[in-house]
C-alpha atoms as a printed R data frame, in Angstrom:
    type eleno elety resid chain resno      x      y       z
1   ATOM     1    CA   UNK     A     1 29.999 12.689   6.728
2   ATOM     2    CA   UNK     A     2 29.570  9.198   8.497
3   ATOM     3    CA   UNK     A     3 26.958  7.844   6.102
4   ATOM     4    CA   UNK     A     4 26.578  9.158   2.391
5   ATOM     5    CA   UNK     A     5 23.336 10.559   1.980
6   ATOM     6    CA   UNK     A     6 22.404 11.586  -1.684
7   ATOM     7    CA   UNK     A     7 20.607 14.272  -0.657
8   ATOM     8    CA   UNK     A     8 22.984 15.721   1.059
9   ATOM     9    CA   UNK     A     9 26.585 14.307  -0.819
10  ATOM    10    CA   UNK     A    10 27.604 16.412  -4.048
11  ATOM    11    CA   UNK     A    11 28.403 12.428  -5.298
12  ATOM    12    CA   UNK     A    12 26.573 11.077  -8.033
13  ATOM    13    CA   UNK     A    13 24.778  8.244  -7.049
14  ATOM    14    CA   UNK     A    14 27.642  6.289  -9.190
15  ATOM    15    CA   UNK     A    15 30.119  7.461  -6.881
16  ATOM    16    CA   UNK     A    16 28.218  6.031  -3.589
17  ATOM    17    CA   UNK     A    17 27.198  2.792  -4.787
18  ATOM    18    CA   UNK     A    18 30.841  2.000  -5.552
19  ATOM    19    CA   UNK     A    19 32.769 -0.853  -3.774
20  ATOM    20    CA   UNK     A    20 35.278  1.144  -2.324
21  ATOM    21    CA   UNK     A    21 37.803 -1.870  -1.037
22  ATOM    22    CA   UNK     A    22 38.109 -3.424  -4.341
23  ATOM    23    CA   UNK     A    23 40.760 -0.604  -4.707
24  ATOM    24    CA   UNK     A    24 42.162 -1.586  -1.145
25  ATOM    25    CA   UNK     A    25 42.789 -5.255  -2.746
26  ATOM    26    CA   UNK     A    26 43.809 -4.488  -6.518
27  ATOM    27    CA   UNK     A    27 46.618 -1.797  -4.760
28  ATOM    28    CA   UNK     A    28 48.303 -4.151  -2.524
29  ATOM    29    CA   UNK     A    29 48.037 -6.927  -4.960
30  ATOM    30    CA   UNK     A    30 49.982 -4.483  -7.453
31  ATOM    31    CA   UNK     A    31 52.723 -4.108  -5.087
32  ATOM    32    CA   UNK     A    32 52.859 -7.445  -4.237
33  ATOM    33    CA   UNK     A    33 53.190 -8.736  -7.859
34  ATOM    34    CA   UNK     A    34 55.245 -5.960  -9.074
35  ATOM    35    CA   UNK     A    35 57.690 -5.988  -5.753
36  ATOM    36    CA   UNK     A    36 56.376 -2.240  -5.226
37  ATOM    37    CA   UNK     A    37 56.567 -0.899  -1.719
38  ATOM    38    CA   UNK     A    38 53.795  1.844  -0.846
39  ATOM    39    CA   UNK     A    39 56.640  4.525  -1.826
40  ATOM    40    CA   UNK     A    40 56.880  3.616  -5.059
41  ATOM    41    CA   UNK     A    41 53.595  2.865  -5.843
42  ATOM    42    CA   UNK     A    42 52.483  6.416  -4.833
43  ATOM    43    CA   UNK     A    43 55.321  7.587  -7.226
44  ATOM    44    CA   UNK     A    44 53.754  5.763 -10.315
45  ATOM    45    CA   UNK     A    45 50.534  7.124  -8.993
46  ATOM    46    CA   UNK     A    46 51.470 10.894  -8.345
47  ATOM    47    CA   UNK     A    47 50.091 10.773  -4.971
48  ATOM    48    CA   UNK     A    48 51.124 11.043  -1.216
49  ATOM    49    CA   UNK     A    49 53.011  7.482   0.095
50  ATOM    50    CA   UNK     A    50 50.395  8.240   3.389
51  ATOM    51    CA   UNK     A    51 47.255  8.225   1.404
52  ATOM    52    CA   UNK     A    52 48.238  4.855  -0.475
53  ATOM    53    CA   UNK     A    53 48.754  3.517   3.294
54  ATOM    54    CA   UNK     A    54 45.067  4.820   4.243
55  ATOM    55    CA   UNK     A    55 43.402  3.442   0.975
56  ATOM    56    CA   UNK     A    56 44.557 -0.336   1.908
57  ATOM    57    CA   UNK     A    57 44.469 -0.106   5.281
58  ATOM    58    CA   UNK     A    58 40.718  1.061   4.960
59  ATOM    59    CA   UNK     A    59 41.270  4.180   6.589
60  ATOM    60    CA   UNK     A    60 40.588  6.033   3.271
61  ATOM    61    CA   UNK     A    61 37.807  5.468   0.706
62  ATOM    62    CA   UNK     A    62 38.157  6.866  -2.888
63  ATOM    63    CA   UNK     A    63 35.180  7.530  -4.578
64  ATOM    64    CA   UNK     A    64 36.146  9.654  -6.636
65  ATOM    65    CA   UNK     A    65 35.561  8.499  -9.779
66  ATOM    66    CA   UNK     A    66 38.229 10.484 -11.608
67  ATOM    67    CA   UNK     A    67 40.642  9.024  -9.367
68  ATOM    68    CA   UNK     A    68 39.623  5.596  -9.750
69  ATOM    69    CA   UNK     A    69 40.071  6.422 -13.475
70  ATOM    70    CA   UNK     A    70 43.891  7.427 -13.122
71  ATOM    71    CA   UNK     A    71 44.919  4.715 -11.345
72  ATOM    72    CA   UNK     A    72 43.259  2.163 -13.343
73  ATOM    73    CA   UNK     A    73 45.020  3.882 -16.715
74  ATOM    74    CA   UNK     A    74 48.289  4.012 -15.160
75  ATOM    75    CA   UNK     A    75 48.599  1.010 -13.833
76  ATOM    76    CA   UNK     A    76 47.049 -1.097 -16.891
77  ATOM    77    CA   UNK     A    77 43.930 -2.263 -14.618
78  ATOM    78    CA   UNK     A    78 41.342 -3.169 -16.275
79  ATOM    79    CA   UNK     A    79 37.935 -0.922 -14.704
80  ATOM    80    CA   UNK     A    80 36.016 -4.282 -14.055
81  ATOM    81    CA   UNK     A    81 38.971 -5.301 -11.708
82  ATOM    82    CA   UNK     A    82 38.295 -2.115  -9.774
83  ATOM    83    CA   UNK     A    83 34.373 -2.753 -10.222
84  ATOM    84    CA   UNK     A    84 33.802  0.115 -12.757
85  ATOM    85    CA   UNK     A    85 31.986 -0.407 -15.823
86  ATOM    86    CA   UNK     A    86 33.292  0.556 -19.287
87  ATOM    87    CA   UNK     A    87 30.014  2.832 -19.514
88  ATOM    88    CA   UNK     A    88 31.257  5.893 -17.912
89  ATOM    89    CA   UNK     A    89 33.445  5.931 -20.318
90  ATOM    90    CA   UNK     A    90 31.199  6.875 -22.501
91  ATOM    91    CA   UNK     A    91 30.290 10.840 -23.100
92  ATOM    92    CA   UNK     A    92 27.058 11.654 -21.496
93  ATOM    93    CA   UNK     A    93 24.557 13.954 -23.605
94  ATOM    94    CA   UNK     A    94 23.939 17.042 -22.583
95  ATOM    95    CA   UNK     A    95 20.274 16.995 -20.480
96  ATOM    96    CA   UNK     A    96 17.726 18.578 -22.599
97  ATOM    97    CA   UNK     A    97 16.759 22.375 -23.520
98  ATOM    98    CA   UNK     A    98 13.828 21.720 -24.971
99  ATOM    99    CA   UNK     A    99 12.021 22.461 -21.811
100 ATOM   100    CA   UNK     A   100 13.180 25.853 -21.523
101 ATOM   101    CA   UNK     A   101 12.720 27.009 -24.652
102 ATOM   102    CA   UNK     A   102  9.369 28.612 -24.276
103 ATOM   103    CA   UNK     A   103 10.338 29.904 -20.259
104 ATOM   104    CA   UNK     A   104 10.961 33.367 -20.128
105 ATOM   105    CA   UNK     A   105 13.974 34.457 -18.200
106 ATOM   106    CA   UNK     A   106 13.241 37.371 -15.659
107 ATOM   107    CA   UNK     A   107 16.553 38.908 -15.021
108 ATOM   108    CA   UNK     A   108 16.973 39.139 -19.118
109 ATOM   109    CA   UNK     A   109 13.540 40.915 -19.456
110 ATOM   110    CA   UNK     A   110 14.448 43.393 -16.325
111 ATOM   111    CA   UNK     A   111 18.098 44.450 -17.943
112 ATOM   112    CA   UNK     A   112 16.456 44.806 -21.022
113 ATOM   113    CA   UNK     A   113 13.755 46.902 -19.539
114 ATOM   114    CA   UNK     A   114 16.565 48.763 -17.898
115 ATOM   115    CA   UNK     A   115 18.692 49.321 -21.010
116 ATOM   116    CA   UNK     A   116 15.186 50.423 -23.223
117 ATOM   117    CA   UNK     A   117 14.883 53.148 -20.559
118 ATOM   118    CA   UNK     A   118 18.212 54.504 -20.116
119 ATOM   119    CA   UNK     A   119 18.025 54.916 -23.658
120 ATOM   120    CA   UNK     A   120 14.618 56.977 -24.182
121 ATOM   121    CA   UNK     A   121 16.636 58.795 -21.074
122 ATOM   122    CA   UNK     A   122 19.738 59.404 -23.331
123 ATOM   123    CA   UNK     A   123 17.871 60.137 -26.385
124 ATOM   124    CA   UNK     A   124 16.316 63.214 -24.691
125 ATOM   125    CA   UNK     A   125 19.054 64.622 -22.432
126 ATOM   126    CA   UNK     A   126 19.363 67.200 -25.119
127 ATOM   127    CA   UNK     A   127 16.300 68.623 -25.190
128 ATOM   128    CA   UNK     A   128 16.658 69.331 -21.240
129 ATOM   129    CA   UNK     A   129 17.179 73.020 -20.402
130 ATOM   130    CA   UNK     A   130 21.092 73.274 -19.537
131 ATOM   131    CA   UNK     A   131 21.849 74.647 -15.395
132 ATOM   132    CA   UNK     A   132 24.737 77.231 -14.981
133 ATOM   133    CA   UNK     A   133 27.306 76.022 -13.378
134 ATOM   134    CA   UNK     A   134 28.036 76.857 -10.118
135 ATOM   135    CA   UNK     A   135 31.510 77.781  -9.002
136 ATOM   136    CA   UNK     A   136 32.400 76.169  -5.585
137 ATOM   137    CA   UNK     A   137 34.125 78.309  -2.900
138 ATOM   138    CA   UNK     A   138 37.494 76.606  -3.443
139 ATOM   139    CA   UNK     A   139 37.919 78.409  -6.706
140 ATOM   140    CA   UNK     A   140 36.937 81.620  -5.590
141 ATOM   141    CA   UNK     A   141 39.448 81.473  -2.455
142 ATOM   142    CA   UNK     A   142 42.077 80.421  -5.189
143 ATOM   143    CA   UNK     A   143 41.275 83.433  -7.477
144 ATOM   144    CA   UNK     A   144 41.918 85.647  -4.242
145 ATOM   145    CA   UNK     A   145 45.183 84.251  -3.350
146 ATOM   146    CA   UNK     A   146 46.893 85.463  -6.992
């Protein structure tokens, strides 16, 4: 997807209103100051030596914010420096029920209309005159062969 469209991107709107080459510039000024080449940085990171290449090169945009997470933690950057704030850190409350508390759920009501009827059906199965059962040809061809 050329541009991000909310409508359209499974991203929070967190995710696309990130600054995506901060992590570009906090990456290769790692390396630099730690004497890192991209091999070993992708060690310490747990990722592929090619993707580190992409991510400063600009090829590659992370926006994932798990991701940005990770790297941050493991390589003792503060989230600021990678232009995160310290709020999504913090858990998010679950959105509301109190809406749906009074909304009746149709596919509950059906399956319990279902199971209410196979019931009454069970409950008088025994009062239902019992058929003889018929023997199939199989078993009479059998019979004849002893």
């Amino acid at each position: 997807m050329e541009a991000d469209q909310p409508w359209l991107s499974p991203r929070s709107t967190t995710e696309l209103e990130l600054n995506t080459g901060l992590l570009a510039e906090v990456l290769e000024e790692y390396r630099k100051a730690n004497g890192l080449n991209q091999a070993d940085l992708a060690q310490i990171l747990n990722m592929d030596q090619s993707y580190i290449s992409k991510i400063e090169t600009g090829q590659r945009q992370v926006r994932d914010l798990d991701t940005l997470l990770r790297v941050a933690n493991q390589l003792g950057i503060s989230l600021s420096r990678l232009g995160l704030s310290k709020e999504l850190l913090q858990p998010v409350a679950p959105p509301s029920t109190s809406a749906l508390v009074n909304e009746v759920d149709p596919v509950a009501v059906s399956q319990e209309e279902w199971r209410r009827m196979r019931r009454e059906l069970n409950s008088r199965r025994a009062s239902l005159p019992r058929r003889p059962r018929r023997s199939t040809g199989r078993r009479r061809a059998s019979a004849r062969l002893r």
